[in-house]
C-alpha positions, 0 to 999 in steps of 0.5 A: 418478454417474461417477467423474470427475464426483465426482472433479470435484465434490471439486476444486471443493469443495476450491478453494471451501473453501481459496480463503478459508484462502490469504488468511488464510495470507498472510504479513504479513512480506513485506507488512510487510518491502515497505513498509519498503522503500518507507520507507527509499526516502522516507527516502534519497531514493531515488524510483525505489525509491519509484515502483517499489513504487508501485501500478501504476494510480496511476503509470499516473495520474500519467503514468508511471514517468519523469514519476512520478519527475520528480514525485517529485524536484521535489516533494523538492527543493521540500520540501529548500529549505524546509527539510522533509526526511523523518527517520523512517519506521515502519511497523506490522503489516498488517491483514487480508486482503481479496479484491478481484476478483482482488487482495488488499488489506490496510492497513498502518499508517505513522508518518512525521517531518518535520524542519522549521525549526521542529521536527517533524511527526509523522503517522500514517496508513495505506499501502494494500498491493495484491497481483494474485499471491496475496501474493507481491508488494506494490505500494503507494498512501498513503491520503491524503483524495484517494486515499480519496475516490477509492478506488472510481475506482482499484479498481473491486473494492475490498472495502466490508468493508475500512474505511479509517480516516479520516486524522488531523492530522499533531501539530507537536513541538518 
């Protein structure tokens, strides 16, 4: 056998063997410290942050950064006039890495409260974290019913292996 063709098969093999340990190499900090900068966006009102650390697709769905963001401030002022604003939002440490076509997909866990007239709202539920650059940034979509009903719609790759839990009820506290 040829030089270059052993030298080819080593690259080959080399690329199949460390293509699965760059996922697992992936930095659950950056994932960690992006989604934090789309909490604290929620938190200070700051929609274009919010929108810009959104997946790209959803905002693509939802007509585009600027009607996105039209959303988004109606949607909170609405929310401010009745007395609901976001007090505190958690984030928790990522999940595992998946392959998903040529993305990466993990779930990271959020603790949102509400302030409301009458106390507080406490939900708990998961942000899907998407990267199409090998980690190195984090585009976002909250997993709500709808998102997770319609997953398949938005990532035609997604990875079944990645299992999303189900959503659960916000708790009210005083």
């Amino acid at each position: 056998m040829p030089i270059k063709s052993i030298m080819k098969t080593v690259f080959r093999l080399l690329f199949v063997v460390t293509l699965p340990l760059s996922l697992f190499g992936q930095d659950t900090t950056l994932v960690k410290q992006q989604a934090n900068v789309l909490a604290q966006a929620v938190i200070k009102g700051d929609y274009k942050t919010l929108v810009d650390h959104m997946y790209p697709r959803v905002v693509a769905m939802m007509g585009g950064k600027e009607k996105m963001l039209n959303t988004a401030n109606t949607s909170m002022a609405n929310m401010k006039a009745e007395g609901i604003v976001f007090e505190n939002a958690t984030i928790g440490s990522p999940g595992k890495f998946y392959r998903a076509g040529k993305e990466i997909h993990c779930l990271v866990p959020e603790t949102i409260t509400l302030k409301m007239p009458n106390g507080h709202v406490v939900a708990q539920s998961y942000l899907l974290a998407i990267s199409a650059d090998g980690g190195k940034t984090w585009s976002f979509i909250d997993l709500n019913k709808n998102t997770i009903n319609n997953i398949t719609k938005m990532f035609p790759y997604f990875n079944p292996e990645l299992k999303i839990p189900e959503p659960t009820e916000p708790v009210m506290q005083p």
